[in-house]
N, CA, C and O atoms as a GROMACS GRO file, in nm:
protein
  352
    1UNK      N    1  13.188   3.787  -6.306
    1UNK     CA    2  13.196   3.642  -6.304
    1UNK      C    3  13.099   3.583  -6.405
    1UNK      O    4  12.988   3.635  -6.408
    2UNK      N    5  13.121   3.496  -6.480
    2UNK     CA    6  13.066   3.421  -6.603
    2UNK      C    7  12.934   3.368  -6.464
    2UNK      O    8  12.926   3.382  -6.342
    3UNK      N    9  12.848   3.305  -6.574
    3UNK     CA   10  12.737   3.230  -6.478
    3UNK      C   11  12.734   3.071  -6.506
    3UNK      O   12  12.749   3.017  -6.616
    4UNK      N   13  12.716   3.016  -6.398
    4UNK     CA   14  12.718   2.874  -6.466
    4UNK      C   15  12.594   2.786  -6.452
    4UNK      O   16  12.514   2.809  -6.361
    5UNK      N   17  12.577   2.704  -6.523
    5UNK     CA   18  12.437   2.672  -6.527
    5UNK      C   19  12.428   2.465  -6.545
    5UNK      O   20  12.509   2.372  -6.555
    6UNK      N   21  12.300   2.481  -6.539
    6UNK     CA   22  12.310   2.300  -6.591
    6UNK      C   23  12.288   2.273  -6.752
    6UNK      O   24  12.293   2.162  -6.804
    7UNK      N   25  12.267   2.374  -6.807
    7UNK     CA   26  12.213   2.299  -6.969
    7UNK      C   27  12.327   2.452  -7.033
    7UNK      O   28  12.369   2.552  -6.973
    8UNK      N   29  12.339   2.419  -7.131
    8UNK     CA   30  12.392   2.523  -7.199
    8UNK      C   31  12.384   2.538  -7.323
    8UNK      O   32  12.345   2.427  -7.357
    9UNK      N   33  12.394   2.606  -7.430
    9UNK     CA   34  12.385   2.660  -7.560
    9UNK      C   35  12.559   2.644  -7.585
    9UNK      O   36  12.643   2.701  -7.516
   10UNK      N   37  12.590   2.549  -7.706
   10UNK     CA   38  12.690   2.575  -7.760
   10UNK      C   39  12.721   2.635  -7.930
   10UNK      O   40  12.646   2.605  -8.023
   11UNK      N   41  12.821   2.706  -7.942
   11UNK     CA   42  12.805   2.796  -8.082
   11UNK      C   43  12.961   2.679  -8.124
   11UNK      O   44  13.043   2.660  -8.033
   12UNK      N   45  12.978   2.628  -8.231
   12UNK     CA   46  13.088   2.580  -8.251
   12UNK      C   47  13.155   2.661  -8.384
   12UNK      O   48  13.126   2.626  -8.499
   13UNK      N   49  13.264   2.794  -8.350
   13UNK     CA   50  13.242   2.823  -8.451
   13UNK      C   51  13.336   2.762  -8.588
   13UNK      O   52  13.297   2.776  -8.704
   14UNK      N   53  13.388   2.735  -8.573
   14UNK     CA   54  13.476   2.652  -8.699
   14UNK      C   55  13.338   2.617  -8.808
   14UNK      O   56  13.347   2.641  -8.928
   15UNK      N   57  13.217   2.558  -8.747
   15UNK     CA   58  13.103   2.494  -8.820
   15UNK      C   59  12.996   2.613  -8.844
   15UNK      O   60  12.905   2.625  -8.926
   16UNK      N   61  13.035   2.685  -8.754
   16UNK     CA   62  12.900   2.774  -8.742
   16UNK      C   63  12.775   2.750  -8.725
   16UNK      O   64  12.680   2.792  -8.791
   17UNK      N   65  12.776   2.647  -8.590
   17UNK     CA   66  12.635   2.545  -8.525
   17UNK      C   67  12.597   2.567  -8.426
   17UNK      O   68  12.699   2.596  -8.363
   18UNK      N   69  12.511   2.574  -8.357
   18UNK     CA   70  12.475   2.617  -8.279
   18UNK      C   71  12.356   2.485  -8.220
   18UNK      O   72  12.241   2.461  -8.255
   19UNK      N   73  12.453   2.415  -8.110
   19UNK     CA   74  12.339   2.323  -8.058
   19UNK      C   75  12.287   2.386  -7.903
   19UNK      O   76  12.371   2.442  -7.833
   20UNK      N   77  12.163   2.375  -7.862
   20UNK     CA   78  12.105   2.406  -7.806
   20UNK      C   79  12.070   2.309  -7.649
   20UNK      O   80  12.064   2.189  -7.672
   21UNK      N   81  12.057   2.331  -7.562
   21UNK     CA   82  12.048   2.260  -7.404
   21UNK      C   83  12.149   2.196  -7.411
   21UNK      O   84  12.131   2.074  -7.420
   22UNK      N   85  12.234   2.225  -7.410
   22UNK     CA   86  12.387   2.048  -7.367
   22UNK      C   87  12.387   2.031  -7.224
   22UNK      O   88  12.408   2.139  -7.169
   23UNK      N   89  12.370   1.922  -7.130
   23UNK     CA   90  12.434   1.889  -7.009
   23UNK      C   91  12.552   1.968  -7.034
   23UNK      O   92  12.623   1.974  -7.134
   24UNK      N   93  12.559   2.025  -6.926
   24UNK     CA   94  12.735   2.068  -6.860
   24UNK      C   95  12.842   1.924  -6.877
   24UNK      O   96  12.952   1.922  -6.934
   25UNK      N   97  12.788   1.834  -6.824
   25UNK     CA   98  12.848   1.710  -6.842
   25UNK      C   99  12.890   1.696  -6.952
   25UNK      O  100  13.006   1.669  -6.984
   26UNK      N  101  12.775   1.719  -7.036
   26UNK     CA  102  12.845   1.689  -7.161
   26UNK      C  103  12.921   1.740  -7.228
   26UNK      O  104  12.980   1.670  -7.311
   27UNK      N  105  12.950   1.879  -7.220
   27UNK     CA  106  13.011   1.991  -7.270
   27UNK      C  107  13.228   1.953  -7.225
   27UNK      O  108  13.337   1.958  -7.282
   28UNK      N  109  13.174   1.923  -7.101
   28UNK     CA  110  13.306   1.832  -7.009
   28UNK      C  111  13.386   1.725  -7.086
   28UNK      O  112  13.509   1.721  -7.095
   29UNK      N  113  13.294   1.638  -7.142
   29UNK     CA  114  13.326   1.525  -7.202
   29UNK      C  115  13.352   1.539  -7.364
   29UNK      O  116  13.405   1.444  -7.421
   30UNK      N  117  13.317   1.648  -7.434
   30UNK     CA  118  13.318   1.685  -7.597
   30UNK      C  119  13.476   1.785  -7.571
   30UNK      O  120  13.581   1.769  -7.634
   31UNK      N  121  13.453   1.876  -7.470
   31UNK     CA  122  13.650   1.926  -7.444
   31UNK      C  123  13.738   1.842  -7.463
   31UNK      O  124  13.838   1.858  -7.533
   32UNK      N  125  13.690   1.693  -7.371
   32UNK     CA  126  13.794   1.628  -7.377
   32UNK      C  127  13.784   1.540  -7.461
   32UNK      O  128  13.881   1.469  -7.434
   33UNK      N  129  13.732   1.493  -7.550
   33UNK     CA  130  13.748   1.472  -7.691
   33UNK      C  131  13.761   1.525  -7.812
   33UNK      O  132  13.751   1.488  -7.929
   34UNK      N  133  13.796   1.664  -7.726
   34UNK     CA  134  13.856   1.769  -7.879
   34UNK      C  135  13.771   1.805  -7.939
   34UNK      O  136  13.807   1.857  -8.044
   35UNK      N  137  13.618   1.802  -7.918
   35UNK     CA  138  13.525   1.857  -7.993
   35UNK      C  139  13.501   1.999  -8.021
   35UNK      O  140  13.471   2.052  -8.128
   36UNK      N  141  13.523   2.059  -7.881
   36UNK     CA  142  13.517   2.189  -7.825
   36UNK      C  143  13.649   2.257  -7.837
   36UNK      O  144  13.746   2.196  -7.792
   37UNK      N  145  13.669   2.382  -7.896
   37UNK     CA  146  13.801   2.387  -7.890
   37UNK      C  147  13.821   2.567  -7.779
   37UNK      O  148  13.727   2.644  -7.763
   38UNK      N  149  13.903   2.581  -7.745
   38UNK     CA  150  13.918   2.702  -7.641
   38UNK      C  151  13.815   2.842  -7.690
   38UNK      O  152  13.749   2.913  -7.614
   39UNK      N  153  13.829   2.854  -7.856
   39UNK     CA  154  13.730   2.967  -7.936
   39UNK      C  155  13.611   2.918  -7.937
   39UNK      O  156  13.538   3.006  -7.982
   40UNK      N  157  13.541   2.808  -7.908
   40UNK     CA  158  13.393   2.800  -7.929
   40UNK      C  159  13.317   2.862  -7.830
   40UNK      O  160  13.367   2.898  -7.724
   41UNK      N  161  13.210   2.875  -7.856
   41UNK     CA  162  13.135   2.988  -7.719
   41UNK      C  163  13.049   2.904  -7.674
   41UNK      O  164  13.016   2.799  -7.729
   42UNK      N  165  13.008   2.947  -7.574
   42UNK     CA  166  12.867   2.876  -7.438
   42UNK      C  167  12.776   2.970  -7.392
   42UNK      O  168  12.797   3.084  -7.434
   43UNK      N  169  12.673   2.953  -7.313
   43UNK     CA  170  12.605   2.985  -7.276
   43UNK      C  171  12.504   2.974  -7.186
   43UNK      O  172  12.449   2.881  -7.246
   44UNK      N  173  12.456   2.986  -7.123
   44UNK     CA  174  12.370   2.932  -7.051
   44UNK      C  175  12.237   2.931  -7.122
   44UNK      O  176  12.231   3.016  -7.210
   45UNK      N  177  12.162   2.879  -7.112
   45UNK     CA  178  12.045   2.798  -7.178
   45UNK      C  179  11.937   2.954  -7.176
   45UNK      O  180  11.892   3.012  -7.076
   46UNK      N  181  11.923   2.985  -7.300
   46UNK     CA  182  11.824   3.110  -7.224
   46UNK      C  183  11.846   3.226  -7.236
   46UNK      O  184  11.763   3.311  -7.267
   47UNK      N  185  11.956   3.241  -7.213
   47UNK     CA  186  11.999   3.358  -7.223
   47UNK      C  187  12.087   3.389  -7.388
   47UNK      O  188  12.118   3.321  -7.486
   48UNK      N  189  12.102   3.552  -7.340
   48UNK     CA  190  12.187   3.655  -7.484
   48UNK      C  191  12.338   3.614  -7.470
   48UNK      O  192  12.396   3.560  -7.564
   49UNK      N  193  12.406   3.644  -7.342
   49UNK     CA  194  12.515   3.653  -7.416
   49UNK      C  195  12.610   3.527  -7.402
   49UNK      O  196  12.613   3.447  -7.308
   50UNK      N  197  12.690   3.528  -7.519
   50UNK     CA  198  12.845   3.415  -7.566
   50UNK      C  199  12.919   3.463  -7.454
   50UNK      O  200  12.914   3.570  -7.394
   51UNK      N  201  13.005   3.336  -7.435
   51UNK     CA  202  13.156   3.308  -7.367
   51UNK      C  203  13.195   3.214  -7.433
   51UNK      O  204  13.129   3.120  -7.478
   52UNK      N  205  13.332   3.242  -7.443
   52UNK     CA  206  13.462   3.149  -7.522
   52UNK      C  207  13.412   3.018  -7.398
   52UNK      O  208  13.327   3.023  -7.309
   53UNK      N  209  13.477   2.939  -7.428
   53UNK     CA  210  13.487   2.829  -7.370
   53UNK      C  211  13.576   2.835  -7.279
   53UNK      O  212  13.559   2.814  -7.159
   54UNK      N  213  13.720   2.877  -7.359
   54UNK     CA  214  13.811   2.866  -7.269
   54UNK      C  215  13.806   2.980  -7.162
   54UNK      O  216  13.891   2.968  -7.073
   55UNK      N  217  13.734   3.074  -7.154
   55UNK     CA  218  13.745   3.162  -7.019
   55UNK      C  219  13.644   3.151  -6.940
   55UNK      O  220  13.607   3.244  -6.868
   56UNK      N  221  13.577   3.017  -6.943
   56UNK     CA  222  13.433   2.966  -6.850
   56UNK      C  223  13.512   2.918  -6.742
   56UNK      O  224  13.564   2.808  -6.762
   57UNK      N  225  13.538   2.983  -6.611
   57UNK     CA  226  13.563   2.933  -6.507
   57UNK      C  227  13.557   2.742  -6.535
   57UNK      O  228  13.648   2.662  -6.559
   58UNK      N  229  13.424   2.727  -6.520
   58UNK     CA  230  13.343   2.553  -6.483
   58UNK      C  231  13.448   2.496  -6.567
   58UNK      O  232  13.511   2.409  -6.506
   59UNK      N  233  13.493   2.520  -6.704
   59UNK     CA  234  13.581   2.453  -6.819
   59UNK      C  235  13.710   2.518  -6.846
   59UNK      O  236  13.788   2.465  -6.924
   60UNK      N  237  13.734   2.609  -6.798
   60UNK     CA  238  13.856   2.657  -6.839
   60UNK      C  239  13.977   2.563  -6.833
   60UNK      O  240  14.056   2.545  -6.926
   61UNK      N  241  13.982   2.505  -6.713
   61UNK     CA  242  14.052   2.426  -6.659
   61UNK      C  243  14.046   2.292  -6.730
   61UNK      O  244  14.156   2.240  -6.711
   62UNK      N  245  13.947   2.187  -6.824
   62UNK     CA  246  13.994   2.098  -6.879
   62UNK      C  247  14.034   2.075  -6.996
   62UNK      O  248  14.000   1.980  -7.066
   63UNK      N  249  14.135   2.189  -7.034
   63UNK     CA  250  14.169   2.251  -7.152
   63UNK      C  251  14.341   2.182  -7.145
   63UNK      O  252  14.411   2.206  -7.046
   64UNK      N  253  14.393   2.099  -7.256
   64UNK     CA  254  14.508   2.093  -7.231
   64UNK      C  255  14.635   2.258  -7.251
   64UNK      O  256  14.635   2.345  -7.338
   65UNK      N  257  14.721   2.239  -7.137
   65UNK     CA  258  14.813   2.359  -7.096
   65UNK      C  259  14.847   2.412  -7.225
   65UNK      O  260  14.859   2.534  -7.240
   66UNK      N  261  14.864   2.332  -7.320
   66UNK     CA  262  14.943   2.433  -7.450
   66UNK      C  263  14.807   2.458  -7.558
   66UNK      O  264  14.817   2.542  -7.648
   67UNK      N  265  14.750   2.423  -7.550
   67UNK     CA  266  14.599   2.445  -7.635
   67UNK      C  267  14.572   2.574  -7.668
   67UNK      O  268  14.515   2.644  -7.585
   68UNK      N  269  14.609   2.624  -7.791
   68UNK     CA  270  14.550   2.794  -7.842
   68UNK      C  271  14.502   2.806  -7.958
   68UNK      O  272  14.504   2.709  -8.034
   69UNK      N  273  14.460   2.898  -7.988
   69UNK     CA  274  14.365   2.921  -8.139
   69UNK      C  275  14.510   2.850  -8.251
   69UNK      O  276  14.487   2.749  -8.317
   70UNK      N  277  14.611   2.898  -8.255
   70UNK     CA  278  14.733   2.828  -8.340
   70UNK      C  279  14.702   2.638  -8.341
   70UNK      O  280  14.711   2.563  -8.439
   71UNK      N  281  14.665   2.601  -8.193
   71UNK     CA  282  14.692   2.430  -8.271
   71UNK      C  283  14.590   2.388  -8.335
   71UNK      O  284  14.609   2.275  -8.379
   72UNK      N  285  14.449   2.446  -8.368
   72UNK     CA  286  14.349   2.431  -8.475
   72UNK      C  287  14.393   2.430  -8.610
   72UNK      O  288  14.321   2.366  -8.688
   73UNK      N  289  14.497   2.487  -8.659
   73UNK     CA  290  14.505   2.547  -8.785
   73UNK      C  291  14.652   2.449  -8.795
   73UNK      O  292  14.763   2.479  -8.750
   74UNK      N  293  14.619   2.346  -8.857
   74UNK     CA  294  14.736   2.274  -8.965
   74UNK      C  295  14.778   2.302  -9.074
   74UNK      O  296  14.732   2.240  -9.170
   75UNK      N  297  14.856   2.381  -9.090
   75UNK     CA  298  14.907   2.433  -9.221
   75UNK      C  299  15.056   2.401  -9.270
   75UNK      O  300  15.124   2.498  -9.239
   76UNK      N  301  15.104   2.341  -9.311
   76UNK     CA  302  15.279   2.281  -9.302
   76UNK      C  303  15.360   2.401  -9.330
   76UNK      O  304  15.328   2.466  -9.430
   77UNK      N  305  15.440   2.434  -9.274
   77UNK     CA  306  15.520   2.514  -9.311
   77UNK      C  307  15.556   2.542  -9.472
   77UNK      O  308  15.558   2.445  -9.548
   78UNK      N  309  15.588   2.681  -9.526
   78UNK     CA  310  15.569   2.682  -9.625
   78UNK      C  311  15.730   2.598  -9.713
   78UNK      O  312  15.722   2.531  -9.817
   79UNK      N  313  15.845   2.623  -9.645
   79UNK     CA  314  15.968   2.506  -9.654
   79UNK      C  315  15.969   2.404  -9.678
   79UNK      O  316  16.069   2.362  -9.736
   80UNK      N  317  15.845   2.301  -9.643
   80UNK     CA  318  15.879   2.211  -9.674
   80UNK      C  319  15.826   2.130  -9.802
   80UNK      O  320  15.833   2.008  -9.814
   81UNK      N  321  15.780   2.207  -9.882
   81UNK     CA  322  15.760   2.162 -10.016
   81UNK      C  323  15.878   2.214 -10.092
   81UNK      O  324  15.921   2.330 -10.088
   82UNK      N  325  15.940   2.082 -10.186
   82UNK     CA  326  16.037   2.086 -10.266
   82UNK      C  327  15.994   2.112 -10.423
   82UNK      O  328  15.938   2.013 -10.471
   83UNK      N  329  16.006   2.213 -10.504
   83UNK     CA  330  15.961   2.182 -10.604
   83UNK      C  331  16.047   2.078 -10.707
   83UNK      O  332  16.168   2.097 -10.692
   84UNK      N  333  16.018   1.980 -10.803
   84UNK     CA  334  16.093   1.897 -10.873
   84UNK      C  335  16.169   1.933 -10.972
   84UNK      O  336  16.107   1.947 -11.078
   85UNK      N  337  16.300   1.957 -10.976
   85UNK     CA  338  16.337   1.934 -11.082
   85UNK      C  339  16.440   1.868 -11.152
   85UNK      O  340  16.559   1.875 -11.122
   86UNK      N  341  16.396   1.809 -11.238
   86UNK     CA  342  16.403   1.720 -11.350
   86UNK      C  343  16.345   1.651 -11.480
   86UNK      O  344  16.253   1.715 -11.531
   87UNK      N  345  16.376   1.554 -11.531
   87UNK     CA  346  16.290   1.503 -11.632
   87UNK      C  347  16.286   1.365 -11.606
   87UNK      O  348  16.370   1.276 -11.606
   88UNK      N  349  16.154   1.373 -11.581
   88UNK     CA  350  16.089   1.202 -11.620
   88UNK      C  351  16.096   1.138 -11.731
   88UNK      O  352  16.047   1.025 -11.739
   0.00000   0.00000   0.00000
């Protein structure tokens, strides 16, 4: 079982940051503003080891249902660029 705590260590890795004591609260409230995404890790304040976000019991759950490492990455399909041709 993960451990849960009141302050926590977050690693964001997209940025590769690492902020230090967060309220749990707050950690709650940055999920749900998309800050946090299911791959970022936590921790409890203090301690060695990372957990994903999304497999933290306390947060797992305010994760929207279709949310996976895929909806981070906007990339357009490679189809839909037309190349031009003609003359201007």
């Amino acid at each position: 079982m993960l451990p849960d705590a009141k302050y926590y260590d977050v690693w964001i890795i997209k940025a590769n940051q690492v902020i230090r004591e967060i309220p749990a609260i707050t950690i709650l409230q940055w999920i749900g503003e998309r800050r946090l995404v299911v791959r970022d890790k936590i921790r409890p304040a203090g301690t060695a080891d990372w957990f994903e976000v999304g497999q933290h019991p306390s947060f797992a759950n305010n994760f929207p249902e279709k949310e996976s490492i895929e909806t981070e990455i906007l990339e357009p399909p490679l189809h839909s660029f037309k190349k031009h041709q003609g003359v201007d």
